[in-house]
Structure formats: C-alpha cells, structure tokens
C-alpha positions in Angstrom: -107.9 -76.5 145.4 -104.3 -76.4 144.6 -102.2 -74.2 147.2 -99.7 -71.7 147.2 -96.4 -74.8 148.3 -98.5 -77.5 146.1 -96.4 -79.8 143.8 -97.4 -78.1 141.0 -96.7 -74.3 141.9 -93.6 -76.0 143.0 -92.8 -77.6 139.7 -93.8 -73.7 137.5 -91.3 -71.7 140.1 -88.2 -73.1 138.1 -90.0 -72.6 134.4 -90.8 -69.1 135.1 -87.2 -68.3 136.7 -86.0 -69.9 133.6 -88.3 -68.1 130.9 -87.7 -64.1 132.8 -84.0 -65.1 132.4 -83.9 -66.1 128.8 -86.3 -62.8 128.0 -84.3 -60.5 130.1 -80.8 -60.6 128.2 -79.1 -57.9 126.5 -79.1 -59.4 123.5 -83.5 -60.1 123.9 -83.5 -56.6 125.4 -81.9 -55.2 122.1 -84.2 -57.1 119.8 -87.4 -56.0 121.4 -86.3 -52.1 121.5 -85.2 -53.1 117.6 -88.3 -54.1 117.0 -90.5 -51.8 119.2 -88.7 -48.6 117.0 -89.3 -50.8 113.7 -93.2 -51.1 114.3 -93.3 -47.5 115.4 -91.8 -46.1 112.6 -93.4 -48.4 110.4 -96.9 -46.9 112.1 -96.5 -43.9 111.7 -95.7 -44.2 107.7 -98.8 -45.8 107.5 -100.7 -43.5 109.6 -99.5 -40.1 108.6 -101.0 -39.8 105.0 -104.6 -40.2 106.7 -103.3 -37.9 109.7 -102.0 -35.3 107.3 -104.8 -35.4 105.1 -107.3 -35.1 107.5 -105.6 -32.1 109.0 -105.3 -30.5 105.7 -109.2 -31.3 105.7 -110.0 -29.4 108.8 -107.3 -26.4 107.7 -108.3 -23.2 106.8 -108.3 -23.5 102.6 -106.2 -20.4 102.1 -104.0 -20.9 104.5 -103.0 -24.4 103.2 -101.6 -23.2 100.0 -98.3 -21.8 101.9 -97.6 -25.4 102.9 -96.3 -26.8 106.2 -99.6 -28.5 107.3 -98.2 -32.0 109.0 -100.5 -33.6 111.6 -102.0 -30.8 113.0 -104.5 -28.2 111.1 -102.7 -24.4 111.7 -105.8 -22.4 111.3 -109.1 -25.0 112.4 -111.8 -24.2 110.5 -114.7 -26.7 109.1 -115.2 -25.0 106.1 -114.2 -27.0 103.9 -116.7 -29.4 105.2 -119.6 -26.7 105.0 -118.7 -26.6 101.2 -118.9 -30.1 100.1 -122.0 -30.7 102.3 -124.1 -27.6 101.5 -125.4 -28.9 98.2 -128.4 -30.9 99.4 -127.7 -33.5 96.7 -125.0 -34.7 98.8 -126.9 -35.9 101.3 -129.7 -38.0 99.1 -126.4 -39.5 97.7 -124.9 -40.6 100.9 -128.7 -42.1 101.7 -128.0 -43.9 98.2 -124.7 -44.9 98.4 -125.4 -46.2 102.1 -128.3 -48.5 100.6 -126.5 -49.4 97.5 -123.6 -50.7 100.6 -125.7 -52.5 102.3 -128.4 -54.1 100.2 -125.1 -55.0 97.6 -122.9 -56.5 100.3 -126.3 -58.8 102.0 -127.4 -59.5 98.1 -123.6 -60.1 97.2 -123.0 -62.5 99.7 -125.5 -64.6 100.2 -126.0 -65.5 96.0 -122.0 -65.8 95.9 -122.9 -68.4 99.2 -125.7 -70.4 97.5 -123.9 -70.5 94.0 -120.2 -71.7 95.8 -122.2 -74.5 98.1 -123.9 -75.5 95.0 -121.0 -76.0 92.7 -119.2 -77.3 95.5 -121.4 -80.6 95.8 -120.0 -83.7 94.4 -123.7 -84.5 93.4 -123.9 -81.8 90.9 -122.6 -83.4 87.2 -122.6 -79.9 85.9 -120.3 -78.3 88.3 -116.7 -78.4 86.5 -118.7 -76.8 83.1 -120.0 -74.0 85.4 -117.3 -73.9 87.5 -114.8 -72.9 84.4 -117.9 -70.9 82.9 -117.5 -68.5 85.8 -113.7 -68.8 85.9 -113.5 -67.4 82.2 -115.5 -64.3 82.7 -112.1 -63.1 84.9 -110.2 -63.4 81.5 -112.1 -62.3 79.1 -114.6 -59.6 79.4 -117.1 -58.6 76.5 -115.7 -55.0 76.7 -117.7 -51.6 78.0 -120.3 -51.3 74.8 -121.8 -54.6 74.5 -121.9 -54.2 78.4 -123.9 -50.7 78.3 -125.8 -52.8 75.4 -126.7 -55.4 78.1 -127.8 -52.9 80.3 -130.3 -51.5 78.4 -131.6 -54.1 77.0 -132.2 -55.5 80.2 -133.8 -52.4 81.4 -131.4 -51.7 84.6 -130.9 -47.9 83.2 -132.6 -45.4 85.8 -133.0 -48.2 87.7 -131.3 -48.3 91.6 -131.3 -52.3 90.7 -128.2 -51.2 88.0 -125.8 -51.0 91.5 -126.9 -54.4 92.7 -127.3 -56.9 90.1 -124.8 -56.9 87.5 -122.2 -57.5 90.0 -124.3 -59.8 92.1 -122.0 -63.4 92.0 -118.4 -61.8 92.4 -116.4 -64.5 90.7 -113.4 -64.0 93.0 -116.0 -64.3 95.7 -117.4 -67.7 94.6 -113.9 -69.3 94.5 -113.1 -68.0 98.1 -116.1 -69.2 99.5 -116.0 -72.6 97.5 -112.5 -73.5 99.0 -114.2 -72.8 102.5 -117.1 -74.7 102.1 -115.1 -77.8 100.2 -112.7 -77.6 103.5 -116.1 -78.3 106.3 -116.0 -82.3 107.2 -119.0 -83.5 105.0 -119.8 -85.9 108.4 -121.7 -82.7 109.5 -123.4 -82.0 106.0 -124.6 -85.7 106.1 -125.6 -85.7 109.7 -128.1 -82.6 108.4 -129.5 -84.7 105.9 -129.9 -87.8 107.9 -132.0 -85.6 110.5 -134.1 -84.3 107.2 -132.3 -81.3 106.7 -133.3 -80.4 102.8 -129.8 -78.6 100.8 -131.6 -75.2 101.5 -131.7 -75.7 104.6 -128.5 -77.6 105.1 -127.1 -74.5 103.4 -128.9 -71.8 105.7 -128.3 -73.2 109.0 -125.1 -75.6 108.8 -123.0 -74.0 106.0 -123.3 -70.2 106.6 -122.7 -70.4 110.4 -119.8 -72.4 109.5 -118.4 -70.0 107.3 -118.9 -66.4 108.3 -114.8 -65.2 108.8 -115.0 -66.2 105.0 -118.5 -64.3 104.5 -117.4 -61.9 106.5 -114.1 -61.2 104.4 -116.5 -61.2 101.2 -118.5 -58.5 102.9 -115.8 -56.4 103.2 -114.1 -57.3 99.9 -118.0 -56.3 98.8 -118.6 -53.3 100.7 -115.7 -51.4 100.3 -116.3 -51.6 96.4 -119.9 -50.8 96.8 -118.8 -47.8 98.9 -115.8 -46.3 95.9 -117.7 -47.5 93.3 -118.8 -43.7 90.6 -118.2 -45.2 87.3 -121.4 -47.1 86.6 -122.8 -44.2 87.9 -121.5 -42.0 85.3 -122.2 -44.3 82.8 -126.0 -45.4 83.6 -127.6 -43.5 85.9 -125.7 -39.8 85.2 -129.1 -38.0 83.8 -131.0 -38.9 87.1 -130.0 -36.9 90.5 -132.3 -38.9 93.1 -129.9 -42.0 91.9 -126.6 -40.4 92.1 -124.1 -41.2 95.0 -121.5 -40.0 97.2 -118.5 -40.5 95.2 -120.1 -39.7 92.1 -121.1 -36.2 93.6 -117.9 -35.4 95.2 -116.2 -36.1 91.8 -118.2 -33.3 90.3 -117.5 -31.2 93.2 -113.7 -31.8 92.8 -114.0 -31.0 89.3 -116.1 -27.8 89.9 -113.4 -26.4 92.8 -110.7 -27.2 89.8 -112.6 -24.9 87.5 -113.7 -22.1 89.9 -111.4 -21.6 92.2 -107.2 -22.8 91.8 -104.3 -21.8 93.6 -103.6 -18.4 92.1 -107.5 -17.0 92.5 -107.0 -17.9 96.1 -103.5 -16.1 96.8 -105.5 -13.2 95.1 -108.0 -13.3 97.6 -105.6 -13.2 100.3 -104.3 -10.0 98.8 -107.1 -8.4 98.1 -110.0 -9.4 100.4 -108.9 -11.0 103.4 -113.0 -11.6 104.7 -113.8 -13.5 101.6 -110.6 -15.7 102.8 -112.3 -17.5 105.6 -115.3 -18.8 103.3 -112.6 -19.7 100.4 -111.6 -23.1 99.4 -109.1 -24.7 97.2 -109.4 -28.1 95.3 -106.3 -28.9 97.9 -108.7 -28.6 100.5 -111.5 -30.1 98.6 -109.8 -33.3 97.8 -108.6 -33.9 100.9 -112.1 -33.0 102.4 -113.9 -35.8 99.7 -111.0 -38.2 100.8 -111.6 -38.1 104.6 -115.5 -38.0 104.0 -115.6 -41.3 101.8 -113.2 -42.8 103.9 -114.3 -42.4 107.0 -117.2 -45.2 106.7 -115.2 -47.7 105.9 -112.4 -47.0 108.4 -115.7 -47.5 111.0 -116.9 -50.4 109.5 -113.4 -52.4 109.5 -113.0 -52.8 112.8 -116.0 -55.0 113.9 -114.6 -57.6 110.7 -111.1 -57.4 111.4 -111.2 -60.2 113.8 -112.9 -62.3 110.9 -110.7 -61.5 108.0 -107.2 -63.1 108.5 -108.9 -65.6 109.4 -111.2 -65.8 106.4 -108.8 -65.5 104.4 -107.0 -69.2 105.6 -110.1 -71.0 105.5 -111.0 -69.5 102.1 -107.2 -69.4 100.4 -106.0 -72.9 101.8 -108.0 -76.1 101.6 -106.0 -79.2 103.0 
C-alpha cells in the first residue's frame, strides 16, 4: 500500500501543479466561460421550442390567442388535454400504436440482423446479387398504386400485420448492421463453429451480443418511425377504428378543431360568454397539445439508448 511521501505521490505532486497552472490562465479562463455561454445559449435554442410548446399545451386555449406565452403557461389549465383524450378512440389507438412500436421495432431488428449476418458471410455466392437487389429498392420505388396493389393482393388490408411487415428488412438498416457485423474478428465466429456452434446459433449468441449499440441505434431509428408513422394508416386501414393509431387520430382531431373552432369563434367567445371560455380550445392549443402528447414517448424512451447510439453509429458507419 503506497503512502502519502511514496515515490510515486512524490513524482504526481509536480504533474498536478503543472496541469492546475496551465488550466488556470486568463487566457483558459476566457475560453471556458466562452464556451460555457456558447453551450448555454446553444441549449436553450434547442430546448425552448419543446418548452414553449409545452407551455402553450398546458395554457388556457383562449388565453393563448393574445400571444406572449414563452416558457411558462399564464393561465394553467389541462384542458386542452381533456379534449384530445375524451374521445375513447384515443386511447385503443395509443394501445395500437404502442404494439405496432414494439412488436415493429423487435420484428424490425432482428430480420434486418439475420438478413445483414447472412449476406455478410463470405460463404454465401449469392450475396453481392442480393446485396445490390436490396440496395436498388432505395432508388427506385414501384410508386404508391402498384404498392396499395401489393397490399391487397397480399391480404394485409384490415390486417394489424399491414404496420409490421411491409417494412420488415429496413434497407438502411441492413447496410448499418452489415458494416458492424463484417467489422467483429471472424477468430470469434470460427471459434463458435469449432465448439459446434450451428450459424443460427452463432448468430443468436455471438453476433447479436456483439452488436447491440448498432441494434440498439436500429431500434431507435425503428421505433421512432413506428411511433410518427399515420399515412399507411390512412391509406389501408382508414375504414376500421379498432386499428387506427395515435397519430392518425390526433390528425383528425387537428383537422376537426380547424373546422369547428378558429381564432375568431374563440375571441367571440371571450366577448360574449366568458364560462364557455374555460372549456374552449383552439387548434393553437390543439396542435401543440398532439405535439407534446406524441412526443413525449419517445423523449422517454431516448434516454436508456443514448449511451448506445454514438456509439452504434461508429461501429455501424466505419468498418476498418
């Protein structure tokens, strides 16, 4: 056990006088505050939309119209909340859109795995033809019809499977999680085999452990578009409520604020009626309501994968 006048601590006195001198200089001094303002200010750009939204969220509807809501709601109210979650529909489309998240993003990632660690193999002779079979669905695409067409005829209309499978192998996906898997040392993948590892099982228990920051960037990659995603919903799966989701019902109830209540009808209220005020909403308030509410899950979700995504990100963008 090394003590307080060893050698050592002897020897680290004179680096650490030497490294608190070279920090503590005017000119160091000048470039930290610099750079302490730089960050803050840059924060708070980044920050204030969400802040302002989500006080114009939590701001009494009528009152928001005068203007002058910043980061801090003037009149608190959650009524604006009330209105977008009264319609029992809403919630059976959250229940959807949470499944459609989660079953997408496990389905997603693990067939954009298997497909990337199969064309990945030097073993497989068909690998370059599938390889630039994928790579030319990102530029060329047969166009919304003959898509719709597909659809049908494959029987995915009505169908909760419609969310899941047509976007199944992401092809942006596969070439992320290719890179990462061409960059592991193949010594391990061979030691697996040599122990009588077969390539399933190589692929479960050597290759996915190896990889999750890259899975786990393609989960969030996946997730967050499983989350936003109302258009095939509009186009598929429109004529049936129990399959609607989230975003798809707070676009209708955006577009059904626009058309009963705008701007003007409200300042009327105010004039006229100032008890029907407090129950009143705007589509102001309604956007920024539907913006905080689909928002919100994701914002909670980031944070357990941020450690994983820069990082994912390298292995998957940069192969040596």
């Amino acid at each position: 056990m090394e003590t307080a006048t060893s050698p050592r601590s002897a020897a680290e006195r004179p680096a650490k006088r030497k490294a608190y001198k070279r920090y503590s200089s005017v000119e160091d001094r000048i470039f930290d505050t610099a750079n302490t303002v730089v960050l803050l200010l840059l924060m708070l750009v980044t920050l204030y939309p969400f802040l302002n939204t989500l006080a114009i969220s939590l701001n009494l509807a009528s009152d928001t119209i005068r203007g002058g809501i910043y980061l801090w709601p003037r009149e608190f109210t959650w009524n604006n909340y009330s209105y977008v979650f009264k319609d029992a529909a809403v919630i059976q489309s959250t229940m959807i859109s949470v499944l459609r998240t989660v079953i997408g993003t496990v389905l997603t990632v693990f067939c954009s795995a298997m497909v990337a660690y199969t064309i990945s193999r030097p073993e497989f002779v068909l690998r370059k033809f599938v390889t630039i079979a994928f790579i030319l669905t990102m530029y060329f695409d047969g166009g919304l019809i003959p898509n719709f067409l597909l659809i049908r005829d494959l029987g995915l209309i009505g169908s909760f499977w419609v969310y899941i499978i047509p976007g199944l192998i992401g092809v942006f996906n596969l070439i992320i999680i290719r890179s990462a898997i061409d960059g592991l040392p193949e010594s391990i993948l061979e030691s697996a085999r040599i122990d009588g590892a077969g390539e399933f099982t190589t692929f479960v228990k050597i290759v996915l452990p190896l990889c999750v920051p890259v899975l786990a960037t393609v989960a969030l990659f996946t997730a967050v578009y499983q989350w936003n995603s109302w258009f095939d919903v509009f186009l598929y799966n429109s004529s049936y409520p129990n399959l609607s989701t989230l975003q798809y019902e707070l676009q209708k109830i955006l577009q059904n604020s626009n058309s009963s209540m705008s701007a003007k009808s409200a300042i009327d209220a105010y004039a006229n009626a100032e008890n029907s005020l407090a129950h009143a909403v705007t589509p102001v308030a309604v956007r920024a309501t539907m913006t905080i509410v689909a928002s919100v899950p994701i914002i909670m979700v980031y944070p357990f994968l941020q450690k994983y995504f820069v990082k994912g990100m390298m292995v998957g963008g940069v192969k040596e």
